[in-house]
NUKOLKE-806538 format. One record per residue: x, y, z of N, C-alpha, C in turn; residue in one letter. Coordinates in steps of 0.1 Angstrom, whole numbers, plus 2048, in hexadecimal, padded with zeros to 3 digits. Layout:
R   n.u   n.v   n.w   ca.u   ca.v   ca.w   c.u   c.v   c.w   residuo
R     X     Y     Z      X      Y      Z     X     Y     Z         A
...
END
This chain:
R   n.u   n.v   n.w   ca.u   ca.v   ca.w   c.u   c.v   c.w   residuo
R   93E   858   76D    943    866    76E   94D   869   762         X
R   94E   871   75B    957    877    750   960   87E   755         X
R   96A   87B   757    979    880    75F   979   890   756         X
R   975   88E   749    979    89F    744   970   8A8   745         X
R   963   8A7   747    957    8B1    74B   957   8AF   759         X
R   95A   8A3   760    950    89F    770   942   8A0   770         X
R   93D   89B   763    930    898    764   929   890   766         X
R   91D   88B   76D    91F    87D    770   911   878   763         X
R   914   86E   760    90D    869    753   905   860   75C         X
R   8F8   85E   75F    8EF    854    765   8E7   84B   75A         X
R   8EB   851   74F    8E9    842    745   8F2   837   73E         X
R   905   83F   749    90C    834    744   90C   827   751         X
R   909   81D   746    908    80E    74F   911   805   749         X
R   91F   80C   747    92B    803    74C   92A   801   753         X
R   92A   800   764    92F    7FB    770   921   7F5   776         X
R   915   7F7   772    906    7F4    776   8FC   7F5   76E         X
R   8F3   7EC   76E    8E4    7ED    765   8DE   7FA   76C         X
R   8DF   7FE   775    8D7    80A    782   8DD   812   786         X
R   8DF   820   77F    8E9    828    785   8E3   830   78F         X
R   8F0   833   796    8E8    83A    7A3   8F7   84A   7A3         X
R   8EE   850   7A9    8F8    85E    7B0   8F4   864   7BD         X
R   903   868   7C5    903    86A    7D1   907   872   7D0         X
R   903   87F   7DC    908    88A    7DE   90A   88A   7F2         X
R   90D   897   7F0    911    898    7FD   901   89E   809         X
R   8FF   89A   812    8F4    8A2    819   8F1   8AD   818         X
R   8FF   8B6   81B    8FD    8C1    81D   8F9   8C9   80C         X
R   8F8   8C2   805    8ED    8CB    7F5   8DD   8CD   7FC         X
R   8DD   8C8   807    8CF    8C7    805   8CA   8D3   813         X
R   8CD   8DF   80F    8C8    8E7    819   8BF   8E3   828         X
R   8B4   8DC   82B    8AD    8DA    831   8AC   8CD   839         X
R   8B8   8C5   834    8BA    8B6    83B   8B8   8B8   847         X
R   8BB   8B0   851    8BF    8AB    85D   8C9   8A3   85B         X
R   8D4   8A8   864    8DF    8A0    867   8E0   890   86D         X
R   8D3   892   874    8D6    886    87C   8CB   877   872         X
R   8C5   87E   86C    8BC    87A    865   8B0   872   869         X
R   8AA   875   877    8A3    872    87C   890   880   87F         X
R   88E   87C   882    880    883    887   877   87E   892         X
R   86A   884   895    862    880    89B   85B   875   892         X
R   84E   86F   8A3    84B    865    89A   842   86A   894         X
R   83E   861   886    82D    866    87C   820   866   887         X
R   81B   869   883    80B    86D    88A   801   864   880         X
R   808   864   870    801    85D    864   809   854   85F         X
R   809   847   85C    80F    840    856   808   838   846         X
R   810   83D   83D    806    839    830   809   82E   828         X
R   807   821   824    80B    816    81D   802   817   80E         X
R   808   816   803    804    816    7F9   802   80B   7EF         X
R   7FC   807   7EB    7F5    800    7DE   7F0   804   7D3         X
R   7F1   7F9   7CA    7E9    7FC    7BB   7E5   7F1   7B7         X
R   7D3   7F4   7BE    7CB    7E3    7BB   7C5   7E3   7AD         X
R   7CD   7D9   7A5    7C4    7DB    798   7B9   7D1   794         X
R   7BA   7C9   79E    7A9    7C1    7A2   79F   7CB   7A8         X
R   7A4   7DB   7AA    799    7DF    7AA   78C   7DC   7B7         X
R   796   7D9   7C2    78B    7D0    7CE   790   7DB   7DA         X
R   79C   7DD   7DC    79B    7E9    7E9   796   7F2   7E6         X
R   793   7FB   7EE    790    809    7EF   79A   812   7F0         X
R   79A   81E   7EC    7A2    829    7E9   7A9   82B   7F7         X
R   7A5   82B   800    7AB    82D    80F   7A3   822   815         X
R   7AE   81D   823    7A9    817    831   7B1   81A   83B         X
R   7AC   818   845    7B4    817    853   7B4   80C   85A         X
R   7C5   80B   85A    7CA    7FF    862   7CA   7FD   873         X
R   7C4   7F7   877    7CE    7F3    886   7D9   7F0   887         X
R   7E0   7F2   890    7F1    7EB    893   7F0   7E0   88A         X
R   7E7   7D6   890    7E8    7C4    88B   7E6   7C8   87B         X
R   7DD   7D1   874    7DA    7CC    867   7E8   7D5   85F         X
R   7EE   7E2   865    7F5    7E2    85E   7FF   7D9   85E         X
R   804   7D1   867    810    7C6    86A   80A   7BC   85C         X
R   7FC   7BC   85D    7F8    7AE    854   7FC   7B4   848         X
R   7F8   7BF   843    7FD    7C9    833   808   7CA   833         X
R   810   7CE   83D    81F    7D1    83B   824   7C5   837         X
R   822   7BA   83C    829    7AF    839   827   7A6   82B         X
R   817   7AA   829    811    7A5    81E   816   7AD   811         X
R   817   7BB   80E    821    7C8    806   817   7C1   7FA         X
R   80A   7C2   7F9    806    7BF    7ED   802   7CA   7E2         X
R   802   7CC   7D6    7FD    7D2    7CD   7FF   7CB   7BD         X
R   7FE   7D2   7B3    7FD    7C8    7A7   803   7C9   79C         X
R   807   7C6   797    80C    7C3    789   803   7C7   77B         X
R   806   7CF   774    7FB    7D0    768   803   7D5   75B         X
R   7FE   7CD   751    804    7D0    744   809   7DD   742         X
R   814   7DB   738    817    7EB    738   823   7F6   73D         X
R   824   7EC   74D    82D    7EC    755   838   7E5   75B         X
R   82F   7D6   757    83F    7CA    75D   83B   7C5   74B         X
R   84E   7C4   746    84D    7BB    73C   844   7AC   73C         X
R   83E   7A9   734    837    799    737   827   79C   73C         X
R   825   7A2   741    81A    7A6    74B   80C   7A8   73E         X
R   804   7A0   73B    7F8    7A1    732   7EC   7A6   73B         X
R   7EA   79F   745    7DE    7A2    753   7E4   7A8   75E         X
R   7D9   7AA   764    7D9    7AC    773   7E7   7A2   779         X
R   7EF   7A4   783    7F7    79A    78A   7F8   79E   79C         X
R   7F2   798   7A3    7F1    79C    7AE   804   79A   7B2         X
R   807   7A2   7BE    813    7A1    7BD   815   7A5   7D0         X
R   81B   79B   7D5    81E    79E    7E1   82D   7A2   7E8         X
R   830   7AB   7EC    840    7AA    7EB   83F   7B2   7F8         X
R   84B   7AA   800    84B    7AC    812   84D   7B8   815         X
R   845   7BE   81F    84C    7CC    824   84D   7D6   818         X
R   83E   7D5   810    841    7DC    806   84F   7E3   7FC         X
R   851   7D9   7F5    85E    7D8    7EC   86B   7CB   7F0         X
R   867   7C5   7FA    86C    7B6    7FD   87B   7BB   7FE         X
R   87D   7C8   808    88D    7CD    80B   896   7C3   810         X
R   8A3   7C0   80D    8AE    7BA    80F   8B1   7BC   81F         X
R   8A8   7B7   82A    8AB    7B5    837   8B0   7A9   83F         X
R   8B7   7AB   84A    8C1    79D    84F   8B8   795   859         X
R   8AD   79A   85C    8A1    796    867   896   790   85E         X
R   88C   789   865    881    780    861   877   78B   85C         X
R   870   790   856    865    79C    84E   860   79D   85E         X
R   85C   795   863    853    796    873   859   7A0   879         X
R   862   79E   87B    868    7AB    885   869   7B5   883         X
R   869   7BB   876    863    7C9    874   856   7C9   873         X
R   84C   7C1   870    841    7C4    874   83E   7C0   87E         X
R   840   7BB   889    83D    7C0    895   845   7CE   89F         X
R   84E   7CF   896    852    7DA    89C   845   7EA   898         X
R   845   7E7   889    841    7F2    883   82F   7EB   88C         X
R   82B   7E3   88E    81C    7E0    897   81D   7EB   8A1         X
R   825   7E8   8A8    82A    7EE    8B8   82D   7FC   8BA         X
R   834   800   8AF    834    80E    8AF   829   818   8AA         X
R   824   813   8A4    819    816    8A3   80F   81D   8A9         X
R   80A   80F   8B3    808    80E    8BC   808   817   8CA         X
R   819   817   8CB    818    81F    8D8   81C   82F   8D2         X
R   81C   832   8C7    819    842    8C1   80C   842   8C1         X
R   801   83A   8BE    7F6    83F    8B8   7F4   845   8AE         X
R   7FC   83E   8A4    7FD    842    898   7EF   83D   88F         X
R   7EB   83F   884    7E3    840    87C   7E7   83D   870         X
R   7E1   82D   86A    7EB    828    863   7DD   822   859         X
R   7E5   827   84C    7DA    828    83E   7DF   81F   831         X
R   7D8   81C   82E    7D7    811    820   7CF   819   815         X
R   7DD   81F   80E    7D5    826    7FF   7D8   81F   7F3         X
R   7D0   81E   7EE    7CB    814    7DE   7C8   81F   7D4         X
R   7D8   81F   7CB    7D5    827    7C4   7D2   820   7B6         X
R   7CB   817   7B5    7CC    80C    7A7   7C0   813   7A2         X
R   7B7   808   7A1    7AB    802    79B   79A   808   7A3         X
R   792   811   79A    783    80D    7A1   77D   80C   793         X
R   776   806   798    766    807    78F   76A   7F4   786         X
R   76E   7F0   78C    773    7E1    780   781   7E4   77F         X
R   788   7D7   77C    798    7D2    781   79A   7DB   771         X
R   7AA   7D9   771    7B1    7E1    768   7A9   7DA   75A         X
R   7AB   7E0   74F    7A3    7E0    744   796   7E0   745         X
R   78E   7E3   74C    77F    7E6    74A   781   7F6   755         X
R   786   7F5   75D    784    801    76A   78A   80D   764         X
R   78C   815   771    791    822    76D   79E   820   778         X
R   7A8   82C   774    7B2    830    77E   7B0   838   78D         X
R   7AF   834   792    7A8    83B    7A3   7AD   845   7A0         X
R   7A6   84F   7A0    7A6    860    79E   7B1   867   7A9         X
R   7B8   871   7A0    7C2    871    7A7   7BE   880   7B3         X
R   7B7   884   7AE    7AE    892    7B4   7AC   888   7C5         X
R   7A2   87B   7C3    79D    87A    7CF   7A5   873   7D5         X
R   7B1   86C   7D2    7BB    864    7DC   7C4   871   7E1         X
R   7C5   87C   7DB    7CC    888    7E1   7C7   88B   7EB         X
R   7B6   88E   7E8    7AC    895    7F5   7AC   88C   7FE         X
R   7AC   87D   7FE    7AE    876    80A   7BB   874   80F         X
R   7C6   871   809    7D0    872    80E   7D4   883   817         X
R   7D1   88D   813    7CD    89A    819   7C6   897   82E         X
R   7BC   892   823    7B5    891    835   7B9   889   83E         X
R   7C0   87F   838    7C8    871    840   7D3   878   84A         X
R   7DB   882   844    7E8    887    846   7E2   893   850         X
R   7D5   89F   84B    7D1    8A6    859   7C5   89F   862         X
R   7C5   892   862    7BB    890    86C   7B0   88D   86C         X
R   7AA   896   863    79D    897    863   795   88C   85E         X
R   79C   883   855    798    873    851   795   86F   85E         X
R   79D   86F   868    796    865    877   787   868   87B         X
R   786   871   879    776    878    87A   76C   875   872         X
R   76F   86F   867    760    867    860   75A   85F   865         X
R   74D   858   85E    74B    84B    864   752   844   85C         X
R   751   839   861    75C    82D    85B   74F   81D   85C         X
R   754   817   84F    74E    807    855   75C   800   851         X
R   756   7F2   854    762    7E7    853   75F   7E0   843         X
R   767   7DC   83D    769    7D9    831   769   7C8   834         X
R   75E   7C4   829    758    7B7    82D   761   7AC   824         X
R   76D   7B4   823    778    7A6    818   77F   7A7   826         X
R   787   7B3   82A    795    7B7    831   791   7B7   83E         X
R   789   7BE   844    78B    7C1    855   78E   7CD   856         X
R   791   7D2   84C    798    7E1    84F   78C   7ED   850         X
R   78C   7F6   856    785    803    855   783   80C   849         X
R   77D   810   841    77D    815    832   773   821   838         X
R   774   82C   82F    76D    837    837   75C   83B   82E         X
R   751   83D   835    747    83A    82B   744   84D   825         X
R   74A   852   82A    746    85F    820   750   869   828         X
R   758   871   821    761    87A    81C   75B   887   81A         X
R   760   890   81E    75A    8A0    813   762   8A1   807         X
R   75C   8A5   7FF    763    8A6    7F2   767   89A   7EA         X
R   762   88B   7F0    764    881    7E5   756   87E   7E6         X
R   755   878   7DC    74C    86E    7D5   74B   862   7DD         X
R   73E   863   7E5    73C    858    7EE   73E   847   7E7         X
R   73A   847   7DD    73A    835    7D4   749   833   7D2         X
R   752   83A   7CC    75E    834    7D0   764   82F   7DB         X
R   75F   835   7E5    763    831    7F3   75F   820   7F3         X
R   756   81B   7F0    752    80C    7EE   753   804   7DF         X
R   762   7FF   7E1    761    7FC    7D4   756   7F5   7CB         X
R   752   7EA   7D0    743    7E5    7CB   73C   7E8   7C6         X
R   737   7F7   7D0    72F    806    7C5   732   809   7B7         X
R   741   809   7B6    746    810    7A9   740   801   79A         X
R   73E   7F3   7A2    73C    7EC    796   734   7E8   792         X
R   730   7E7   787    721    7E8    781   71D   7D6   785         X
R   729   7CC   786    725    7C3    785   72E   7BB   795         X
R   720   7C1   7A2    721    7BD    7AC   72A   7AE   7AD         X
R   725   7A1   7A5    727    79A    7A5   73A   792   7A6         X
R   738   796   797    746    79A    793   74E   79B   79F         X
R   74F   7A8   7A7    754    7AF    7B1   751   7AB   7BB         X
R   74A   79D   7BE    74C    798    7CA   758   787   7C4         X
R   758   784   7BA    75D    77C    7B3   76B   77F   7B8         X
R   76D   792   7B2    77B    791    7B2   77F   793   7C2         X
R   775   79B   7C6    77C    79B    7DA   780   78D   7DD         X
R   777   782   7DC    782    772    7DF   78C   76C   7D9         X
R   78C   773   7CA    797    76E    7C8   7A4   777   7CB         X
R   7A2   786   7CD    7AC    78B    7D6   7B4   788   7E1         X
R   7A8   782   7ED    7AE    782    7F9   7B1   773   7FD         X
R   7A9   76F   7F1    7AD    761    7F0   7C2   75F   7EF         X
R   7C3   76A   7E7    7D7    76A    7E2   7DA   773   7F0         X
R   7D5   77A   7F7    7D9    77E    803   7DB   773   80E         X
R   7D0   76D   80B    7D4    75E    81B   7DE   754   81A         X
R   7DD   752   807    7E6    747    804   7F2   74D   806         X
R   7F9   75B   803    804    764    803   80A   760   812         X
R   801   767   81A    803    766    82A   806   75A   82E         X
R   804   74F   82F    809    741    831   815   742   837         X
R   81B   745   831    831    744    835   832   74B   840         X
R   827   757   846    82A    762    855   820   75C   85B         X
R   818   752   85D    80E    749    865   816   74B   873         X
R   826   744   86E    827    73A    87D   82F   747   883         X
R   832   752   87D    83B    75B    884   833   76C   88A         X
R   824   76A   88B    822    773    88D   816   771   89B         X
R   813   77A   8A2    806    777    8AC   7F8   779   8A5         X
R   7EE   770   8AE    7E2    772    8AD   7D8   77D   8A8         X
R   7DC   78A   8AE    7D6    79A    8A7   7DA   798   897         X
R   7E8   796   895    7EA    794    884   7E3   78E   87D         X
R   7E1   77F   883    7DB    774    87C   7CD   775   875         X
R   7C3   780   883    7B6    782    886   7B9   790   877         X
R   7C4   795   877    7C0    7A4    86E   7BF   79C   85C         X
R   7BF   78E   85F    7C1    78A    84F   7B4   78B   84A         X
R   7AF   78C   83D    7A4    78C    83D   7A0   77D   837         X
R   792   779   83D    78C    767    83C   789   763   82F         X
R   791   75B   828    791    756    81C   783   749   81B         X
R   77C   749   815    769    741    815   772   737   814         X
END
């Protein structure tokens, strides 16, 4: 802060590499005081696969989100982390590995549970990679991760048909109005089937090995939501 303007300068990093500024609640016309709400109806976990192996949307069960929440995967791609030449799968707890005083388990079993007894509706969006991993693929279109994110949030996603995704366990939806049915499968999108079953094991292969460490602290439903490494 400049004592003779009162201006606050958020690019001076005397005191921190990370500047931050606080204000008071009440700037923000529309808060809540108490800073609470009802519970979600939609619950949305995000990614950016740049192996190019999920699908643009899935639906979780309680158990598989507990298994994602805990697993917080997405990826690393040149460009973005200094050092970073390829792809780097990247797992980080609870999505962003937060500074908590409890074991990662217990919020995912809480966040299982609650779930649960809301009946909430809980989604896995991949906004990375289709058609082949980063440098051969494209950027998942931002038009159709809106239109499904759209329908996730009114509902009307639960109403598709759905199959199960033969890497994950998870629900993936097989046709949308207004998308393009082949992105929905990522496999579709690659010219070289092959390839794209290469990289689904070596994906979920870094998913099983990741999970290891929450083996002995979680139940049976979690264990079962992992997906089976050949």
């Amino acid at each position: 802060m400049d004592p003779h303007t009162r201006k606050l300068d958020l690019y001076d990093n005397s005191l921190a590499e990370n500047s931050r500024g606080a204000y008071p609640l009440s700037f923000i016309p529309n808060a809540s005081d108490t800073g609470r709400t009802s519970h979600p109806k939609s619950i949305i976990m995000l990614t950016a696969d740049a192996f190019s192996v999920l699908p643009p949307i899935s639906r979780l069960t309680p158990s598989q989100a507990m298994y994602h929440f805990l697993s917080g995967y997405t990826a690393k791609v040149a460009g973005t982390e200094k050092g970073v030449t390829e792809p780097e799968a990247t797992f980080s707890t609870c999505f962003g590995a937060p500074f908590m005083p409890r074991h990662p388990s217990e919020y995912g079993n809480l966040l299982r549970d609650l779930i649960a007894e809301h009946n909430a509706s809980c989604w896995l969006v991949n906004t990375g990679w289709t058609g082949g991993p980063y440098g051969i693929g494209n950027r998942m279109p931002i038009k159709e991760t809106r239109a499904l994110l759209s329908a996730a949030l009114d509902g009307s996603l639960n109403n598709v048909e759905f199959r199960i995704d033969e890497n994950f366990g998870f629900e993936v939806p097989v046709s949308v109005p207004g998308i393009d049915i082949s992105i929905l499968n990522p496999r579709n999108t690659w010219d070289d089937k092959e390839a794209y079953d290469a990289q689904a094991r070596k994906l979920v292969g870094m998913f099983v090995s990741n999970f290891q460490k929450f083996m002995d602290y979680v139940g049976n439903d979690v264990r079962e939501s992992a997906p089976a490494a050949e």
